[in-house]
C-alpha positions in Angstrom: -13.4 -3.1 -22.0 -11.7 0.7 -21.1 -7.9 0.5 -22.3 -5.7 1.4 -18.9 -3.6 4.3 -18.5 -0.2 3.6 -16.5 1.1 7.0 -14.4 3.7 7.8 -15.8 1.3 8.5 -19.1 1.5 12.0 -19.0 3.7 14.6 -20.4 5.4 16.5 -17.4 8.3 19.1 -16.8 11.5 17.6 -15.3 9.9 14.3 -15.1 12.7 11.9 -13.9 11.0 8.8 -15.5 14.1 8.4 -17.9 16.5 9.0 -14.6 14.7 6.5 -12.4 17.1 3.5 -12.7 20.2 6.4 -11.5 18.4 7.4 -9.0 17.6 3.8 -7.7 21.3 2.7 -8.1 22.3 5.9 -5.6 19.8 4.3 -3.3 20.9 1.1 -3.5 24.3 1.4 -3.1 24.3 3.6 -0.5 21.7 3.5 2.0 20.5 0.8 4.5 17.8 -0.1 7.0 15.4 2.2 5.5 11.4 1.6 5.3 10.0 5.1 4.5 10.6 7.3 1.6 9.3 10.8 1.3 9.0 12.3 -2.4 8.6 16.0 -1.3 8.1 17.6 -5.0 6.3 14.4 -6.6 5.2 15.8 -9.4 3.6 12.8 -11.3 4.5 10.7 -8.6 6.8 8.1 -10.8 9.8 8.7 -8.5 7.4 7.4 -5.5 5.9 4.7 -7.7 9.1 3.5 -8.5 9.9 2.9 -5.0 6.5 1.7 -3.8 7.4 -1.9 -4.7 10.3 -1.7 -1.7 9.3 1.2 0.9 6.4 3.2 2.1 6.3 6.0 0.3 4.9 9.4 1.1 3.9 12.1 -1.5 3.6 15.0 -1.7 2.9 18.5 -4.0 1.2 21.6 -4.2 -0.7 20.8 -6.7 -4.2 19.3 -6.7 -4.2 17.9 -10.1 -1.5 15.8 -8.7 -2.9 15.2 -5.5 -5.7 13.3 -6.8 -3.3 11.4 -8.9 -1.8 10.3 -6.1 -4.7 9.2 -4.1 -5.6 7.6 -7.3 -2.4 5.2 -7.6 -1.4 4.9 -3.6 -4.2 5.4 -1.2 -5.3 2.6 0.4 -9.2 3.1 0.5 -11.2 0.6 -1.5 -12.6 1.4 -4.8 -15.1 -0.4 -6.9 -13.4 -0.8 -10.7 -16.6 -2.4 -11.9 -18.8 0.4 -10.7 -15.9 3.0 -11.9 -15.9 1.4 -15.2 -19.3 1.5 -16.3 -19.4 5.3 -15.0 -16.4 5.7 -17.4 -18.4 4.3 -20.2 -21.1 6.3 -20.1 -18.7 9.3 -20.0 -17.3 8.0 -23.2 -20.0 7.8 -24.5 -21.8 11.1 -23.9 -22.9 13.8 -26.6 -23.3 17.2 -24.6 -25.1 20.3 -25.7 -25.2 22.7 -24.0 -22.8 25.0 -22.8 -20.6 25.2 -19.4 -17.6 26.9 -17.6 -15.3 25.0 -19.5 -16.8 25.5 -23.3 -17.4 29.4 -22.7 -13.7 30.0 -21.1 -11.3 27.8 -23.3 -13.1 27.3 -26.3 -11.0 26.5 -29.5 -7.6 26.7 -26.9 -6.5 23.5 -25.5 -9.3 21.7 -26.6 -12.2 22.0 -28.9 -15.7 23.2 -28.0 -17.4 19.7 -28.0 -14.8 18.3 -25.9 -14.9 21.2 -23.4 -18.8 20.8 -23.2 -17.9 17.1 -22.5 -14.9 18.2 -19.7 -17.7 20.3 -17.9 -20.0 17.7 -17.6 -17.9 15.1 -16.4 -16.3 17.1 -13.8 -19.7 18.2 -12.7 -21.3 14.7 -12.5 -18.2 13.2 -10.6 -18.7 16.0 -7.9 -22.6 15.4 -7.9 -22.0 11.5 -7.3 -19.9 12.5 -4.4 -21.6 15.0 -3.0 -24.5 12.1 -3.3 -22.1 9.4 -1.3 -22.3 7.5 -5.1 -18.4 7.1 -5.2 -16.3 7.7 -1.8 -13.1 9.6 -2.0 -10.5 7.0 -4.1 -13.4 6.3 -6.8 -13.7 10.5 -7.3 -9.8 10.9 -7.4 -10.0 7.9 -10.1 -12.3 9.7 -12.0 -10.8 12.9 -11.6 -7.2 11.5 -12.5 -8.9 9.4 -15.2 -10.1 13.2 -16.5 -6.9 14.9 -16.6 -5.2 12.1 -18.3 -7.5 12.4 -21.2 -7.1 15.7 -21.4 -3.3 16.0 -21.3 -3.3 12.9 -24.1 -5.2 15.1 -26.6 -4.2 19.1 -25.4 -3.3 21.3 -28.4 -0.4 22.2 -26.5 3.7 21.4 -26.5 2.6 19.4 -23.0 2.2 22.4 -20.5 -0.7 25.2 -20.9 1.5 28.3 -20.6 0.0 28.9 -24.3 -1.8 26.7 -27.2 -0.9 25.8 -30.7 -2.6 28.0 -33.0 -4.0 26.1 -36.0 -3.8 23.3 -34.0 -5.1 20.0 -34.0 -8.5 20.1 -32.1 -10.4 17.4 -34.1 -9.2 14.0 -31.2 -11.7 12.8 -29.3 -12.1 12.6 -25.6 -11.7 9.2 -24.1 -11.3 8.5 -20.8 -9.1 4.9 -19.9 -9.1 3.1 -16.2 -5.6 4.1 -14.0 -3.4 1.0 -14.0 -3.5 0.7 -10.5 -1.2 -1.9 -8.1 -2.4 -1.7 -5.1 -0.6 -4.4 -2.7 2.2 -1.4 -1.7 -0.4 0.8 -0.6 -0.7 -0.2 3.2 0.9 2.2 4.6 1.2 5.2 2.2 0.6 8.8 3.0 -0.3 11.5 1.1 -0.1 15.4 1.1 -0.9 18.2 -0.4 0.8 21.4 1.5 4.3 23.5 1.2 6.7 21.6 1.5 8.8 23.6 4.1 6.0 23.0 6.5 5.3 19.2 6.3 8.9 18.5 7.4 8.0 20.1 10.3 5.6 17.8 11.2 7.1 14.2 9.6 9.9 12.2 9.5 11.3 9.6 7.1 14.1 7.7 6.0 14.8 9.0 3.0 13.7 12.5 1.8 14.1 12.7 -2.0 13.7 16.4 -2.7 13.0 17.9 -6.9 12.0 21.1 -6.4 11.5 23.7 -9.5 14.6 24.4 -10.7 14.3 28.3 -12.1 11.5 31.1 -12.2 8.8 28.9 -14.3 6.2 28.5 -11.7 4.3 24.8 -12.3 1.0 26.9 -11.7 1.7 28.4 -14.8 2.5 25.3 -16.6 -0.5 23.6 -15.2 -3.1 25.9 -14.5 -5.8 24.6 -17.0 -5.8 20.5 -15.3 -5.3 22.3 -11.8 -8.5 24.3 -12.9 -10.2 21.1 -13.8 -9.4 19.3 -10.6 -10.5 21.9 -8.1 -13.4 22.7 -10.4 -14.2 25.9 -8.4 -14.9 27.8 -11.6 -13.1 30.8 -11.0 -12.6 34.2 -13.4 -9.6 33.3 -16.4 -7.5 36.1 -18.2 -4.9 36.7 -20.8 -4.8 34.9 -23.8 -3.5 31.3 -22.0 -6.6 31.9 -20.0 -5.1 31.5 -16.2 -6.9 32.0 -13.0 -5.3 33.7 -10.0 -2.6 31.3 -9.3 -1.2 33.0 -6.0 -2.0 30.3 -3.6 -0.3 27.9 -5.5 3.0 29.7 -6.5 6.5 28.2 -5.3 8.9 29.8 -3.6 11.0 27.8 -5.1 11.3 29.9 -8.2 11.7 33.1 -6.3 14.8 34.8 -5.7 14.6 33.6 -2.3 15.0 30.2 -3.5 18.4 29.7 -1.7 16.6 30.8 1.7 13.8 28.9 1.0 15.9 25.7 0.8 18.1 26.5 3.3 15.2 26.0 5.9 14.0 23.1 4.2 16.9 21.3 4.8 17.5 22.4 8.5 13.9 20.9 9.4 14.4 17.9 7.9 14.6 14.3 9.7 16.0 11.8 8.0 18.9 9.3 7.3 19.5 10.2 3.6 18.7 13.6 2.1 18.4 13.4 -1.9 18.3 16.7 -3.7 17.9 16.6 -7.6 18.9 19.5 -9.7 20.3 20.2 -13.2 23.0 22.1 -14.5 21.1 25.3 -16.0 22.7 28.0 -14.0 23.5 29.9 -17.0 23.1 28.1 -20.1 19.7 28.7 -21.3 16.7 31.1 -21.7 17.3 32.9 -18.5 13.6 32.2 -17.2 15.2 28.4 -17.5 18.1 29.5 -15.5 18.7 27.1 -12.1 17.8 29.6 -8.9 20.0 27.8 -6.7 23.9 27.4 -7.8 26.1 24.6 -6.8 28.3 26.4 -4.1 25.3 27.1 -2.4 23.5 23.6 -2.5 27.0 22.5 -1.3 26.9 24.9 1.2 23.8 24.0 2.5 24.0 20.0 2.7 27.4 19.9 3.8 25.5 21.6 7.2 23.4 19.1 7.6 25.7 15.8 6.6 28.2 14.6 4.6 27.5 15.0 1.0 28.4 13.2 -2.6 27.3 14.2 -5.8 26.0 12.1 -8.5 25.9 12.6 -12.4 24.5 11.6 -15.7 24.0 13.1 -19.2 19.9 14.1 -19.9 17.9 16.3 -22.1 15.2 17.7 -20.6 11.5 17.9 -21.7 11.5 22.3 -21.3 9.3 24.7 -22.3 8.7 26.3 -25.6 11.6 26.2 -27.9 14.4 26.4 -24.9 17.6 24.4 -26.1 19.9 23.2 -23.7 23.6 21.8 -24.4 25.3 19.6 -22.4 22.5 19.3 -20.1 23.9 17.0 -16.8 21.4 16.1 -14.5 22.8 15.9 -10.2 21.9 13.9 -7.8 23.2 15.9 -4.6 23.4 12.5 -1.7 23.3 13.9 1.7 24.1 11.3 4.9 22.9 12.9 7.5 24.9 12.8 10.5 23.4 11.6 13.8 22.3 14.4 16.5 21.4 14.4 19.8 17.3 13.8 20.4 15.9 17.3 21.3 12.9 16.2 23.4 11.3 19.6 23.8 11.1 19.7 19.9 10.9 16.1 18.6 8.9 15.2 16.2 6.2 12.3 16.5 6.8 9.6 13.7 3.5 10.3 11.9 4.0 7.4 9.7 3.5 4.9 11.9 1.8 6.8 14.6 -0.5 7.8 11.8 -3.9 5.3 12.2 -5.8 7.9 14.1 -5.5 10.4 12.1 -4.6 9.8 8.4 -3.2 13.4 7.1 -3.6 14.9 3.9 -3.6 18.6 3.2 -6.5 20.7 2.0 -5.9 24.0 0.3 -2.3 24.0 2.2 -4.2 22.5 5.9 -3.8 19.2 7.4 -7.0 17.5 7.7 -8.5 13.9 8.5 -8.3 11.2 5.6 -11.4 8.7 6.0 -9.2 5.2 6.1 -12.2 3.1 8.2 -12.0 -0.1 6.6 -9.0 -2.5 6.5 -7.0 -3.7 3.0 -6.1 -7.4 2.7 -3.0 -7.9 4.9 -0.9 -11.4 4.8 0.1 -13.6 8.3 3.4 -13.6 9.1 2.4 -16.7 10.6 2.4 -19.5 7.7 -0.4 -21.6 9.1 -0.8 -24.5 6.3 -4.0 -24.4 4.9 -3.8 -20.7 5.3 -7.2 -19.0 3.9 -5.0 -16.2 2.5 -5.7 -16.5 -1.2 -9.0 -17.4 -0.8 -9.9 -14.3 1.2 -11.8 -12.6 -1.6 -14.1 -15.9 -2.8 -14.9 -16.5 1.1 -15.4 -12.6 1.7 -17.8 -12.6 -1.6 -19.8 -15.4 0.3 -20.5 -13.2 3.7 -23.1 -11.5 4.9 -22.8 -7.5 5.2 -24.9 -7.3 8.4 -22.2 -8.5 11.4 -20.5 -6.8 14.2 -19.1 -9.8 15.7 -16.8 -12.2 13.9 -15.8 -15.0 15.2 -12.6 -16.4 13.5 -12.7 -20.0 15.2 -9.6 -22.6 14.6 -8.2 -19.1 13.4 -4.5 -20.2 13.2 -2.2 -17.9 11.8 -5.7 -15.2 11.6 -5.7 -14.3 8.1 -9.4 -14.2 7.9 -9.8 -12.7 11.0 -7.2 -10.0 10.2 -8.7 -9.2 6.9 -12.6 -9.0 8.0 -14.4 -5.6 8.7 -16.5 -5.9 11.7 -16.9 -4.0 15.2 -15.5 -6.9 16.9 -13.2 -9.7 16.1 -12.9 -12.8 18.2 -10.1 -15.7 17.4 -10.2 -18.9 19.2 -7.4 -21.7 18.7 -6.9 -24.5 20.9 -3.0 -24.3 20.3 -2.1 -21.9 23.8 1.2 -21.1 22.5 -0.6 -19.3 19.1 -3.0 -17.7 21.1 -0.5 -16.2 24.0 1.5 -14.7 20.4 -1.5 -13.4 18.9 -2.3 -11.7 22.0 1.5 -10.5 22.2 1.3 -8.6 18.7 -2.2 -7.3 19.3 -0.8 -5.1 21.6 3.1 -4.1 19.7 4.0 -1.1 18.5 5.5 -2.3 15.2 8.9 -0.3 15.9 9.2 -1.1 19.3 9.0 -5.1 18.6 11.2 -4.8 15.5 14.1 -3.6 17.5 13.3 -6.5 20.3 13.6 -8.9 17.3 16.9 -7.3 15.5 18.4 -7.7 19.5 17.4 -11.2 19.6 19.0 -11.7 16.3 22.1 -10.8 17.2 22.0 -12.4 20.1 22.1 -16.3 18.6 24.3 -15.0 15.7 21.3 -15.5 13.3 21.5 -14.0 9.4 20.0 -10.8 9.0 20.1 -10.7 5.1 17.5 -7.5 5.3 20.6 -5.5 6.5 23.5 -7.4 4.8 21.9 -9.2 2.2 23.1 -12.9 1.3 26.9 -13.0 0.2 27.8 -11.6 3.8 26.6 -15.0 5.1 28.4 -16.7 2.2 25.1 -18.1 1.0 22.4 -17.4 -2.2 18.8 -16.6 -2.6 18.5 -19.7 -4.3 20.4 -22.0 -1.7 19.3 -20.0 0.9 20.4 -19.4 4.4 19.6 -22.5 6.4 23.0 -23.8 6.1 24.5 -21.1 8.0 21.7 -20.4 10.4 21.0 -24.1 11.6 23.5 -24.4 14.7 22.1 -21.7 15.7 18.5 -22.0 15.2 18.6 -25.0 17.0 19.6 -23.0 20.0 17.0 -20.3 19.7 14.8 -23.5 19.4 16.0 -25.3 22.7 15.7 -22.0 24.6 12.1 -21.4 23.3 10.8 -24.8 23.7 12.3 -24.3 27.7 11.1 -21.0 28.4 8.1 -20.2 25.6 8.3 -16.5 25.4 6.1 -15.2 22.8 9.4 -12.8 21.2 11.2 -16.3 20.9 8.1 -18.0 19.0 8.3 -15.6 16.5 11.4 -15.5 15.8 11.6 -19.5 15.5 8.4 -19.0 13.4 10.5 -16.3 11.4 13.4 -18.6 10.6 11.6 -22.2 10.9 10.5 -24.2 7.6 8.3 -21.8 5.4 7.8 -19.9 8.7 5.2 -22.5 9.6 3.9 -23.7 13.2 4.2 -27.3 14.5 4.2 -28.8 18.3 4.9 -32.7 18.9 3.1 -34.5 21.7 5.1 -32.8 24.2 4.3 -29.7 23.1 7.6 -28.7 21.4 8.3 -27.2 18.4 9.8 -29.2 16.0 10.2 -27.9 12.7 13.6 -27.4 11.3 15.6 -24.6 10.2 14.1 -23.0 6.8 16.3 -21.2 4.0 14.9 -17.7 4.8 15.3 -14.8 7.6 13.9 -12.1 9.0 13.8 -10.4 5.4 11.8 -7.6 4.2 8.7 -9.1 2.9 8.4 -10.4 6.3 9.2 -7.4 8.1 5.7 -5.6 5.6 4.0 -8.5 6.4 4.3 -8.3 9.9 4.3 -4.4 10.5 0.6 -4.5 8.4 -0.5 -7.6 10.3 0.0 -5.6 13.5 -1.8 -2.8 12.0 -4.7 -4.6 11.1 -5.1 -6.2 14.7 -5.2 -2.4 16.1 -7.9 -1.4 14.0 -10.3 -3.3 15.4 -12.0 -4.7 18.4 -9.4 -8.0 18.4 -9.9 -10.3 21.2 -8.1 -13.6 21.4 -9.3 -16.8 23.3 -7.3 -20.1 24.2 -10.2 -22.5 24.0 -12.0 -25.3 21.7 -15.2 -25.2 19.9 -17.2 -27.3 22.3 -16.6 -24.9 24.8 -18.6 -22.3 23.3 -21.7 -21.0 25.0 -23.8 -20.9 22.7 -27.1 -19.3 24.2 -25.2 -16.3 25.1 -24.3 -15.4 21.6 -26.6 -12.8 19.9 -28.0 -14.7 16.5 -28.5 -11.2 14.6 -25.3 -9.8 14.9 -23.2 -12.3 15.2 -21.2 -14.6 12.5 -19.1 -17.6 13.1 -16.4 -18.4 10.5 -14.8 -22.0 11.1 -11.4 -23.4 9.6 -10.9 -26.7 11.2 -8.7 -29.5 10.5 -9.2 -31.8 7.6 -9.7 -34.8 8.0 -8.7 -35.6 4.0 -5.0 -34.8 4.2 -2.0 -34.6 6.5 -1.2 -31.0 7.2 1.7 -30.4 10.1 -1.0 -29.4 12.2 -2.8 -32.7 12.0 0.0 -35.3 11.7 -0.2 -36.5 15.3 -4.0 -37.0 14.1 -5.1 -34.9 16.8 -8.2 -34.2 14.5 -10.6 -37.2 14.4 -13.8 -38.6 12.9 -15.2 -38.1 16.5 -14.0 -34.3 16.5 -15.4 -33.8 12.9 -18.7 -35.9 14.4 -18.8 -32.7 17.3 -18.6 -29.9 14.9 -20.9 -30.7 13.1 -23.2 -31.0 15.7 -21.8 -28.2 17.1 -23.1 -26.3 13.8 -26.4 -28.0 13.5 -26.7 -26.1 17.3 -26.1 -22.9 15.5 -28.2 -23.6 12.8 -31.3 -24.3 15.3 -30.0 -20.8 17.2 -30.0 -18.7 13.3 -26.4 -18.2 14.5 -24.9 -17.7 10.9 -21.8 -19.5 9.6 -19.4 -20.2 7.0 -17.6 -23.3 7.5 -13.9 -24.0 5.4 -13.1 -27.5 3.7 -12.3 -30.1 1.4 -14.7 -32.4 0.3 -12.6 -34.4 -2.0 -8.7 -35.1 -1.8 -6.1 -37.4 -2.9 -8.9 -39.8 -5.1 -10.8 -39.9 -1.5 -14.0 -37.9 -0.4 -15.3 -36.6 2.9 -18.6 -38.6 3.1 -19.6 -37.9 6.6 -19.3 -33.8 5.4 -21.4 -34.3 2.5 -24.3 -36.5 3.9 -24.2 -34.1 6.8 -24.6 -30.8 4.2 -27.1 -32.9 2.2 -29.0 -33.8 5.5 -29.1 -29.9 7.0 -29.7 -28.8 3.5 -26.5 -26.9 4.1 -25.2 -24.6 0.5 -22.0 -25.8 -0.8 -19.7 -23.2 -2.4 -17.2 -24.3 -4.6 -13.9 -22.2 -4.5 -10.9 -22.2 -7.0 -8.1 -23.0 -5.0 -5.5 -26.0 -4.4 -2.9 -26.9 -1.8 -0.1 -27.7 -4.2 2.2 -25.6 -2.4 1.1 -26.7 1.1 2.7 -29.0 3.3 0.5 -31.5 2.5 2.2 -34.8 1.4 0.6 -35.1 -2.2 2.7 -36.9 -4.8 0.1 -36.6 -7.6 0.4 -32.6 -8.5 -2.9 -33.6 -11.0 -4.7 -34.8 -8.0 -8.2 -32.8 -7.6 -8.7 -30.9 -4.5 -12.5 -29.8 -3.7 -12.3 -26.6 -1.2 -15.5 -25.6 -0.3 -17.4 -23.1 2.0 -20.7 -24.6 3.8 -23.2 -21.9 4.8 -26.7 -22.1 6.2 -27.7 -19.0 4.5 -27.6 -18.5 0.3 
């Protein structure tokens, strides 16, 4: 097993890894209603990694090294870590040669010969595998990242390459170690790799944290030997530190210009909160480590664009060479920006979430497309019970590759449907109210229906603890907010149950009982108020829901299983997965048994009629429950010669009414195909 690497593993100049918690507490205290932060100078990218967990973040730097780092830790394409590992392995365990571009240019600098011949290889075979369609784009920024790591880890340097120890220590191995990688914040990330001045030209974002280079030492300098090894374009090295021609990738930041440079910067940028970190240096140390920009003039500059606090705390810097600096402060420079008039002949489009057609990333300083075609697991807003959610990856495991359409039939709150690649997804519930909302988000734009939701909101008087969090409401997380929504709840319920518009559904859904769905025999919903609102989690989970729906061929039916036609479906490229009732257990959806013996009798002659057609299908159940066992489903599977599949899951946490938490549950998937 390959020992894992976190990001912020890496030695770095003005890394703000020991500064993260005072940044977060400016934040925190002082912005609100924000979903998108932009780190414009990431660096590493641990300021954006810090605030994955809690926004979509966008990166961005001029620097490829750190580009691939980036789509390393927060794209959102999928990657194979089994496939990545055992690549990794082999690397490790490699004994090269003969020599390349790496061995005859840096020899006995930053590393030794061996492990150069070993660099030169690696980087060669990660492009080859590519180039081959071996690894897609995430798996060759892995490896790359993976690479430069293990470099950095064992460099005979003082953690930059503007020179090398001599007599150093050159005797450490090479070993490459697996990114630890969290990828449930990754939805809706974007990354770049462009000046800076000119991608706030083209985005907007909430928040626009802003760490630029401080004085004249140019990161290409610092960095030139990984950003060698990540472009790998093998180009001609001088002087005794052994740099290429760096031109392309110098900052203008660390020019003279530097308050010019800024000054536009600032002036293009949309946003709600501007913040601007910079140190204290303007004349205390080595004057190469002199700040460019002084603080009349940052001041100067804000203060045009918003109102402006500044923020401070003691820090020693990690610096270059022997540089020592006294009484080193770090500033946080917090910009509100005040509110201007829209200039429609100039706005900008919101390229964050207008962004699914064309995913940006920039490519030697130009935008072009990022390959994004398949889908990343996405939770329901809608909390069906029984929800397939967690079991998404056994049941996915258990598919077929070969299907454009996917049928998602009893599909209820859609996670499986959501979640599955295909050219076309159909979803059929016989609940018309889920249907008609299904249909509704299909067609949303996310910000559009947000602000439709806040209006409704404030319309019945209900919490919004995403904006004013729980004390305003005189209530706790732990209690929750059901005491102080109910009254009103039960309005929003009485109006929805008289006029059933889809905006009014959700929002019941949104502040029902563990957001779940549940219609009497009249057809009203009758769930009680729950403890939670419409919070943040919710508002992710139902921005990427919406997202998913889009990216697909999603088409939504109001009708039952029996009414299928089954001769015009097309065996070969077609899949039916089925959910249905349970007839073992009282979920909310069954409790006015509205699922019989007779309806399970009809399915599964229903899927016998597939079977006899080759349609393929996966069918979702429980087999044993409560002590008790479905004997109609397992003389019919043992009949058909049906495969059973066991999965690792239990309903503890459902709604169903088990008193006995040791109680064995038995979910299963049927196929007619192994």
């Amino acid at each position: 097993m390959l020992k894992r690497f976190k990001i912020y593993n890496r030695r770095y100049l003005g890394s703000k890894y020991k500064l993260l918690e005072f940044i977060e507490k400016i934040v925190q205290e002082n912005t609100k209603n924000c979903k998108i932060f932009l780190d414009l100078f990431a660096g590493t990218g641990v300021v954006a990694d810090y605030f994955n967990k809690k926004y979509d973040v966008v990166l961005n730097d001029l620097l490829r090294c750190n580009y691939f780092s980036y789509e390393c830790f927060f794209s959102n394409l999928e990657y194979d870590e089994k496939k990545l590992i055992e690549i990794m392995k082999k690397y490790n365990e490699k004994i090269v040669k003969n020599n390349n571009y790496y061995s005859e240019n840096f020899k006995d600098t930053y590393l030794s010969e061996k492990n150069l011949k070993k660099v030169g290889f690696i980087r060669d075979d990660i492009d080859d595998l590519f180039e081959k369609k071996k690894i897609n784009k995430r798996e060759k920024a892995i490896l790359i990242t993976s690479l430069i790591y293990a470099v950095d880890r064992i460099a005979n340097t003082v953690g930059h390459y503007d020179a090398y120890r001599k007599n150093g220590d050159l005797e450490k191995e090479l070993i490459l170690k697996f990114p630890q990688i969290e990828n449930e914040n990754n939805k809706n990330n974007k990354i770049f790799c462009m000046d800076a001045n000119e991608l706030v030209k083209k985005i907007k974002a909430d928040i626009v944290y802003i760490d630029p280079p401080y004085n004249s030492r140019q990161y290409s300098d610092a960095y030139h030997f990984l950003e060698n090894i990540a472009t790998n374009s093998k180009p001609e090295v001088f002087g005794i530190a052994k740099k290429m021609d760096r031109t392309h990738i110098k900052s203008k930041y660390c020019l003279s210009s530097a308050k010019q440079t800024l000054e536009e910067l600032i002036k293009n940028i949309e946003a709600k909160y501007i913040l601007f970190s910079y140190n204290n240096t303007q004349q205390k140390a080595n004057s190469r480590s002199n700040a460019r920009i002084n603080d009349n003039e940052i001041l100067e500059i804000l203060k045009s664009k918003g109102e402006v606090t500044v923020f401070e705390k003691d820090f020693s810097p990690f610096t270059v060479g022997k540089t020592n600096i006294k009484n080193h402060t770090e500033r946080v420079f917090f910009c509100r920006v005040k509110k201007v008039g829209k200039n429609k002949k100039n706005s900008k489009e919101n390229i964050i979430n207008n962004i699914t057609e064309e995913n940006t990333v920039a490519e030697e300083n130009q935008l072009f497309i990022l390959e994004n075609i398949k889908k990343n697991m996405v939770q329901s807003p809608l909390n069906y019970t029984g929800g397939k959610f967690k079991l998404l990856k056994q049941i996915f495991e258990k598919m077929p590759k070969n299907i454009d359409v996917f049928y998602d039939i009893f599909c209820g709150g859609f996670n499986v449907g959501a979640n599955f690649n295909a050219k076309k997804i159909i979803g059929i519930d016989k609940n018309k109210e889920l249907i008609k909302l299904l249909k509704f988000l299909k067609k949303q734009n996310y910000e559009n229906l947000e602000k439709k939701i806040e209006e409704k909101i404030e319309y019945y008087g209900l919490s919004n603890s995403f904006k004013n969090g729980y004390e305003y409401y005189g209530c706790n997380s732990y209690d929750g907010l059901g005491k102080y929504n109910k009254e009103k709840f039960l309005r929003l319920r009485e109006d929805y149950n008289n006029k059933k518009k889809e905006i009014l559904f959700l929002l019941l859904i949104f502040y029902s009982f563990n957001n779940q769905i549940r219609f009497n025999k009249k057809n009203e919903f009758n769930l009680p108020v729950g403890k939670r609102d419409f919070n943040f989690n919710l508002r992710k989970k139902l921005k990427n829901f919406i997202y998913n729906l889009q990216l697909a061929e999603t088409k939504f039916k109001n009708m039952d299983f029996r009414d299928i036609n089954l001769d015009k479906i097309d065996s070969k490229s077609t899949f039916f997965y089925l959910d249905p009732p349970y007839l073992l257990g009282q979920a909310s959806y069954n409790e006015n048994n509205s699922w019989t013996e007779n309806d399970e009798k009809d399915l599964l002659k229903f899927l016998e009629n597939c079977n006899e057609r080759t349609i393929r299908f996966a069918l979702s159940n429980v087999i044993e429950h409560k002590g008790n066992e479905n004997k109609i489903l397992k003389n019919w599977c043992s009949k058909n010669n049906f495969f059973v599949n066991y999965l690792d899951f239990n309903y503890y946490n459902s709604n169903y009414q088990v008193k006995n938490k040791n109680t064995i549950t038995r979910e299963v998937l049927i196929t007619n195909f192994k």
